[in-house]
SEVEXZA-191305 format. One record per residue (C-alpha): x, y, z; residue in three letters; chain. Coordinates in steps of 0.25 Angstrom, whole numbers. Layout:
SEVEXZA-191305
      X      Y      Z  residu  chaine
      X      Y      Z     ALA       A
...
end
This chain:
SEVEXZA-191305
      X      Y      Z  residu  chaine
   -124     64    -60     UNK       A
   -123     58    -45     UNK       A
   -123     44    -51     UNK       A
   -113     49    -63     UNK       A
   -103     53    -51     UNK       A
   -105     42    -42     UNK       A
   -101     33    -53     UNK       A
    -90     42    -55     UNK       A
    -87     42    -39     UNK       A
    -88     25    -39     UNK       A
    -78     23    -53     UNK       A
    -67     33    -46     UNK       A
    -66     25    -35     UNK       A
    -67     13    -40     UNK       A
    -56     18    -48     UNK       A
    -48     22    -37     UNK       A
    -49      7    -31     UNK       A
    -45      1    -41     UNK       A
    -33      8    -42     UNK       A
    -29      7    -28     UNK       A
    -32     -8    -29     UNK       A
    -23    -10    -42     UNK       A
    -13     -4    -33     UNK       A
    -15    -10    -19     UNK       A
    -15    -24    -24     UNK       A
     -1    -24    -30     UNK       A
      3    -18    -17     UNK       A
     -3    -27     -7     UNK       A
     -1    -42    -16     UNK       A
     11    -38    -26     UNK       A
     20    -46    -17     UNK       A
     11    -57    -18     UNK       A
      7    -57    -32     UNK       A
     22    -56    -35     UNK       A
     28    -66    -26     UNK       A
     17    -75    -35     UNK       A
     10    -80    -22     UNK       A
     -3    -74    -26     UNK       A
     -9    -71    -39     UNK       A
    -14    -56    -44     UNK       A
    -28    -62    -43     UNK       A
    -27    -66    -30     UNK       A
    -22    -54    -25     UNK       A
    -32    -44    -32     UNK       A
    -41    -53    -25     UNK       A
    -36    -52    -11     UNK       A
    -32    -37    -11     UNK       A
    -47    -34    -16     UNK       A
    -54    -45     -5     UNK       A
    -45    -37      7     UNK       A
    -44    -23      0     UNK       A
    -60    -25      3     UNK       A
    -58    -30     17     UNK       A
    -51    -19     18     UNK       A
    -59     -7     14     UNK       A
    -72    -14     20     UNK       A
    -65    -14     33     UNK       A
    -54     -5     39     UNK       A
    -56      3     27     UNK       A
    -70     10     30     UNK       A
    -64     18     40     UNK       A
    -54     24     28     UNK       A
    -66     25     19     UNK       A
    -72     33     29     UNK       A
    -60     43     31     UNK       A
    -59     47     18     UNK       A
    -74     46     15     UNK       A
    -78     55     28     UNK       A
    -67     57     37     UNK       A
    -56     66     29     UNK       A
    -68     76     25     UNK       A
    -84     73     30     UNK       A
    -91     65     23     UNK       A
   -100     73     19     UNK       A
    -92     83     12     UNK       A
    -91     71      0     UNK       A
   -100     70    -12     UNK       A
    -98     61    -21     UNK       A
    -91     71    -32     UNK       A
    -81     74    -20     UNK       A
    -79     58    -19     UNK       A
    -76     57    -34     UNK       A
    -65     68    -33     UNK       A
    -59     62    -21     UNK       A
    -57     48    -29     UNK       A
    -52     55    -39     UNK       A
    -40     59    -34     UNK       A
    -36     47    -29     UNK       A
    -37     42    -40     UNK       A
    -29     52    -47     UNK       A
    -20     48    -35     UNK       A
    -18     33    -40     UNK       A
    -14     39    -53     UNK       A
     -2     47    -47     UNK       A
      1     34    -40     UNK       A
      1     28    -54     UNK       A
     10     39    -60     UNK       A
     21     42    -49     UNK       A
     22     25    -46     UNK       A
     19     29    -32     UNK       A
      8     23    -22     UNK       A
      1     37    -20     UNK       A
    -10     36     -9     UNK       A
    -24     35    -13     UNK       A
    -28     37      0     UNK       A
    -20     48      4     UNK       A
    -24     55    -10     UNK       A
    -38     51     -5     UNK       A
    -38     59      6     UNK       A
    -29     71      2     UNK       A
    -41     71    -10     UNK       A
    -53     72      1     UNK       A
    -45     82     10     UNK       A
    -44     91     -2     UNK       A
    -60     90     -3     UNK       A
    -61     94     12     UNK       A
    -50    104     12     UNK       A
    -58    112      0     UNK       A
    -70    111      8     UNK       A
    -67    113     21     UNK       A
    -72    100     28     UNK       A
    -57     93     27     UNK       A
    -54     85     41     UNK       A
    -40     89     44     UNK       A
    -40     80     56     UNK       A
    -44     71     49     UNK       A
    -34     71     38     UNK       A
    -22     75     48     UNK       A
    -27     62     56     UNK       A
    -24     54     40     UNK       A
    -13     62     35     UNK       A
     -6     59     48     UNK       A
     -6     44     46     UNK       A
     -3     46     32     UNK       A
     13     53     39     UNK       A
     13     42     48     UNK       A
      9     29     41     UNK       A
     20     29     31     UNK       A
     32     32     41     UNK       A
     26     22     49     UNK       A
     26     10     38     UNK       A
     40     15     34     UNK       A
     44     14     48     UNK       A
     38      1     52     UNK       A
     46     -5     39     UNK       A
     58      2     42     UNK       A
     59     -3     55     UNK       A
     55    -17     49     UNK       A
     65    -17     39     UNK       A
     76    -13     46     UNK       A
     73    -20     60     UNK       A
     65    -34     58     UNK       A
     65    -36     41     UNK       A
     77    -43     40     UNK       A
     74    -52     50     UNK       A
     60    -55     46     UNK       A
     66    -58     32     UNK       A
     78    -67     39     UNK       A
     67    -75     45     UNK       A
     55    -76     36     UNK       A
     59    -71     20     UNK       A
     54    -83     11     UNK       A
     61    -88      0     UNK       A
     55    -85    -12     UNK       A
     54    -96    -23     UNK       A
     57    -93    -36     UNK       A
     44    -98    -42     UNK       A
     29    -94    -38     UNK       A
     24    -97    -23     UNK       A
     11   -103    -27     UNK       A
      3   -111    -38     UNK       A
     -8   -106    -45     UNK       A
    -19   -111    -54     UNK       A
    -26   -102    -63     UNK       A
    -42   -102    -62     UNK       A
    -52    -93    -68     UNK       A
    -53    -83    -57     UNK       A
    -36    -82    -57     UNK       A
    -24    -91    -51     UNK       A
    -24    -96    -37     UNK       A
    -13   -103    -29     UNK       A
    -14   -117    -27     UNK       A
     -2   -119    -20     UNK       A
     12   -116    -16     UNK       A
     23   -116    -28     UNK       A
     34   -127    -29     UNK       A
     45   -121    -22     UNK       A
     36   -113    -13     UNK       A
     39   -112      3     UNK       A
     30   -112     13     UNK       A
     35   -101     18     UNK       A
     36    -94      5     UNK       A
     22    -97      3     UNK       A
     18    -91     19     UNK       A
     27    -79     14     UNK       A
     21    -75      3     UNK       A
      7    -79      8     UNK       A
     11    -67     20     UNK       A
     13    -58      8     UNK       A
     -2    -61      2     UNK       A
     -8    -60     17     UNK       A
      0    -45     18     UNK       A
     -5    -43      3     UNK       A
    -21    -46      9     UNK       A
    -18    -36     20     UNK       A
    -11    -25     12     UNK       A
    -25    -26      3     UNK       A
    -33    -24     16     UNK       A
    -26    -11     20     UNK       A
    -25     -7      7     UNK       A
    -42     -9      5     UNK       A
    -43     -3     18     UNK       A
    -35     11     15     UNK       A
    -38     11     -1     UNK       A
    -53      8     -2     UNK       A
    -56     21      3     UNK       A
    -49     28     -7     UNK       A
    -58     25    -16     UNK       A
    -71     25    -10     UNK       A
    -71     34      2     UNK       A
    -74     48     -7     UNK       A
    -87     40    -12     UNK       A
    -91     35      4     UNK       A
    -89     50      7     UNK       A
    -98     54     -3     UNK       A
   -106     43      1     UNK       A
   -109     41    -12     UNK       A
   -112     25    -12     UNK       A
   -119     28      1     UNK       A
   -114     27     15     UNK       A
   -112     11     18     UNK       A
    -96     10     13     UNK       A
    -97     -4      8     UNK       A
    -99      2     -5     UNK       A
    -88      9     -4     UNK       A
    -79     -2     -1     UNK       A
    -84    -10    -11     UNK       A
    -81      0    -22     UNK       A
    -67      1    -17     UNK       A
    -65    -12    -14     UNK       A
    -72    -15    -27     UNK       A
    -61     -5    -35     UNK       A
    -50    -11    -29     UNK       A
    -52    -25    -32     UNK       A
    -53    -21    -46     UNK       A
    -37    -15    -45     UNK       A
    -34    -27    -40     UNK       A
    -38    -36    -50     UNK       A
    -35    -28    -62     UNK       A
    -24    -17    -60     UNK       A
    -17    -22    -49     UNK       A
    -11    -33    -58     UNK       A
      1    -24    -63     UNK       A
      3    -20    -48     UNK       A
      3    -33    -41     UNK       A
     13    -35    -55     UNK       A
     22    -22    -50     UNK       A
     22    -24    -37     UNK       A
     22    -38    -34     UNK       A
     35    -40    -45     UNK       A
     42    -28    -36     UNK       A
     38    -33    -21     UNK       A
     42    -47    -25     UNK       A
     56    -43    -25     UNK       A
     54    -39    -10     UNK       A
     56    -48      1     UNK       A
     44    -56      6     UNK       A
     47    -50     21     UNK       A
     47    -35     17     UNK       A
     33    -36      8     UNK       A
     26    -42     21     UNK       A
     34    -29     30     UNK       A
     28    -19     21     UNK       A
     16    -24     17     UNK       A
     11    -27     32     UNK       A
     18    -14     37     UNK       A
      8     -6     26     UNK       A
     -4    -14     27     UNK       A
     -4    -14     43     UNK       A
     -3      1     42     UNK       A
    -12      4     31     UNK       A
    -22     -5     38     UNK       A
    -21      3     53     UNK       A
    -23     16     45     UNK       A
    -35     12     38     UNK       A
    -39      5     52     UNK       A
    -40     20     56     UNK       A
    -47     25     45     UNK       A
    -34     33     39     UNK       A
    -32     31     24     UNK       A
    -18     27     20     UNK       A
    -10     22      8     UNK       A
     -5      6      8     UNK       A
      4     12     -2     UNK       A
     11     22      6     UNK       A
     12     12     18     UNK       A
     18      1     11     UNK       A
     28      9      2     UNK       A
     33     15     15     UNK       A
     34      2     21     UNK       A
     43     -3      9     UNK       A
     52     10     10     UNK       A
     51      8     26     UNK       A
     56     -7     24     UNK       A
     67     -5     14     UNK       A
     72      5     24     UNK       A
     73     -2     35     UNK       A
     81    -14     29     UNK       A
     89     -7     20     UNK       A
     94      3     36     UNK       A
     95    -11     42     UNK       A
    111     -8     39     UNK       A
    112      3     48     UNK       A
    110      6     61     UNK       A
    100     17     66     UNK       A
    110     27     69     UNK       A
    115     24     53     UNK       A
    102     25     48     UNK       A
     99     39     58     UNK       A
    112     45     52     UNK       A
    108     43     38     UNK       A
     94     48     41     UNK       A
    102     61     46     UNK       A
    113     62     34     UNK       A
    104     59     22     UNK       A
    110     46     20     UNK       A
    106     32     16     UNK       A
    106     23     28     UNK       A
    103     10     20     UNK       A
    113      2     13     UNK       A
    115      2     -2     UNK       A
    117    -12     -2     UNK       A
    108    -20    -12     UNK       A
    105    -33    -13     UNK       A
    100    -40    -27     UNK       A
     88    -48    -28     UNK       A
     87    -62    -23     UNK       A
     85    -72    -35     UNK       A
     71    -75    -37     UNK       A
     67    -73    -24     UNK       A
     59    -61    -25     UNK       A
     69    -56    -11     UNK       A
     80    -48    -12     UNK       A
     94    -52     -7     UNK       A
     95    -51      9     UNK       A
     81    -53     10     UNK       A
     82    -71     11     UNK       A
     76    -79     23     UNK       A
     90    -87     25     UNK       A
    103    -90     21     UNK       A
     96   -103     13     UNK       A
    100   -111     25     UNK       A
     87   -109     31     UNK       A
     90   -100     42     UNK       A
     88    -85     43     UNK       A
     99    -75     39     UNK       A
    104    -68     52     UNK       A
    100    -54     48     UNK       A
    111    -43     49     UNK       A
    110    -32     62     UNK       A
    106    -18     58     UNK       A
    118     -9     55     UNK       A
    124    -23     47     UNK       A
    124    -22     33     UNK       A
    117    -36     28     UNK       A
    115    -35     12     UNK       A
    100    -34     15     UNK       A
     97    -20     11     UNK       A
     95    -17     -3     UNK       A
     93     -4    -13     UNK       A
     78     -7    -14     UNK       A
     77     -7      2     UNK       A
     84      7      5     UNK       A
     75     18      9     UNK       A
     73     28     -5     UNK       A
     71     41      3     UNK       A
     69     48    -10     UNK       A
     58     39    -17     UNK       A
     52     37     -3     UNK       A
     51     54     -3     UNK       A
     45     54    -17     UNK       A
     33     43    -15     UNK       A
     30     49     -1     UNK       A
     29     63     -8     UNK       A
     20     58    -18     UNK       A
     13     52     -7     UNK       A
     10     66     -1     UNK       A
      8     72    -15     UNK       A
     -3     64    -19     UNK       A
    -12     68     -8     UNK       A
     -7     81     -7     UNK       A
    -11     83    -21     UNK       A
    -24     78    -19     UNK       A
    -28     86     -9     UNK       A
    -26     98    -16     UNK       A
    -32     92    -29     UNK       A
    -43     90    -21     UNK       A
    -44    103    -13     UNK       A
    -45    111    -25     UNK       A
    -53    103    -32     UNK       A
    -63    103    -22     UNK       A
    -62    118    -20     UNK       A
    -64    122    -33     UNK       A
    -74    111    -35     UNK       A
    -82    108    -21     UNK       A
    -87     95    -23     UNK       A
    -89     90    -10     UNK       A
   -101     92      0     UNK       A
    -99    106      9     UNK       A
end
């Protein structure tokens, strides 16, 4: 019977990580894969190779939060364990259904503080300390954008946006173990090539922050339990294990969505939100907090558009609209540049070579478009569904757990 569960225990979350890896891999290399400078191959291997990295490293101390932090450690068995990882995954499929990037994490925790809250042995200060980063971290990603976007984007894409060839960045040969570059396209720039290799770099470091904060979602209810024993390599390797086999298999048809949707955003704005969510993500999971990549980049993406599309209004504008209820950005909208994979507004120069003088704030300049403008609307809905999921889980927990005490008194 023990072993029957165990195997149970081990097939969940390896179930659970490869899900998360399927769906972290088209966030962090989408751009890449769809910009054609690396290949989906290449990129399952890198996400798994720094995922690892990343849970072997920084993301022990995660592991250890939800595996003996949030509730003791001994309060886990290995049943409890199994329940735990049950709800995240049930949390991955609501992700799946609603289209939004629900958080495992956060459902990770809400599932083990249902368990603590039926027996009594919940850490509140503990999970006030976590829930607290969880109300800060987003505004701060969306703030740090916003401030980006309106104050410094325009000049950083003035200066350094690359013009993006009509053809692929790079050669490939085709050997038995997949394709890999031999060199820079006919027609490719230099700094196109330098460009787009930031983009891979970025892509490496999102898949370390998203290995340190993600690995533990699908092993730390086994480490609680101890059910491998007490050393975590074990555990890691699972996870790590798990999600490496997302990335090579199921992660295809997301580096497919995303990488066909981020390719139509400029070069300058993926590196702003990708390093923005990573950085952040990576400073949580430095101080053993469990957070969501997902929610920190999304935020970052609404924070940016933001703060471009305000840019033709001054603060007191953009203050008064706050007050009155109204739009602050402009409705202008600006088509796509031709085969460029950037939109209108977005170029390095004028084609002479030199860098277009950037309007002032409060100037209307033709940069802002539709798909820029802050959506207060759909923003409300996907932070609500963020809220709801853990919330749900909790509860599902907590009653669970009360009718059913599982866990070690």
């Amino acid at each position: 019977m023990f072993s029957a569960l165990l195997v149970l225990g081990v097939a969940v979350a390896v179930f659970v990580g490869f899900n998360i890896g399927g769906s972290s891999t088209g966030v962090a290399f989408g751009p890449a894969v769809g910009s054609g400078v690396t290949s989906k191959v290449a990129a399952a291997a890198l996400m798994s190779g720094f995922a690892l990295l990343g849970g072997a490293t920084v993301g022990r101390g995660v592991i250890k939060t939800l595996g003996g932090r949030v509730v003791a450690a001994s309060h886990f068995n290995l049943a409890a364990g199994v329940v735990v990882l049950f709800f995240v995954g049930v949390a991955l499929l609501v992700s799946n259904l609603f289209g939004v990037p629900a958080s495992t994490s956060m459902t990770a925790v809400g599932a083990i503080a249902g368990m603590g809250l039926a027996g009594g042995f919940l850490r509140w200060a503990k999970v006030g300390e976590i829930v607290s980063w969880w109300l800060v971290s987003p505004i701060l990603a969306f703030w740090t954008c916003a401030v980006v976007g309106r104050y410094l984007y325009p000049h950083l894409a003035a200066r350094f946006s690359i013009e993006r060839s009509s053809g692929p960045l790079l050669d490939w040969r085709d050997l038995p173990v997949g394709s890999v570059p031999v060199g820079p396209a006919d027609g490719t720039t230099r700094g196109e090539l330098v460009g787009n290799g930031l983009v891979v770099a970025i892509g490496c470091y999102m898949a370390f922050s998203a290995g340190a904060s993600n690995v533990a979602n699908a092993v730390a209810p086994l480490y609680g339990a101890r059910a491998l024993g007490g050393e975590m390599l074990p555990y890691v390797a699972i996870g790590a294990s798990a999600l490496a086999v997302g990335s090579f298999t199921i992660a295809r048809r997301t580096l497919d969505t995303v990488g066909n949707d981020l390719t139509d955003l400029p070069l300058v704005a993926a590196l702003v939100v990708e390093t923005v969510s990573a950085s952040l993500i990576g400073f949580l999971s430095h101080i053993d907090i469990p957070a969501s990549l997902a929610v920190s980049a999304t935020m970052s993406i609404v924070g940016l558009g933001w703060g471009r599309a305000s840019r033709s209004k001054t603060v007191t504008d953009v203050a008064g609209a706050a007050i009155t209820g109204e739009s602050a950005a402009s409705d202008a909208a600006e088509p796509m540049a031709n085969g460029t994979g950037r939109r209108a507004g977005d170029e390095a120069s004028d084609g002479t070579g030199r860098p277009e003088e950037v309007a002032p704030i409060g100037e209307e300049s033709g940069e802002s478009n539709a798909s820029d403008h802050f959506d207060a609307a759909a923003t409300a809905r996907v932070v609500f569904l963020w809220i709801l999921t853990p919330s749900l889980s909790a509860t599902a927990s907590y009653l669970l757990f009360t009718a059913v005490p599982l866990y070690t008194s």
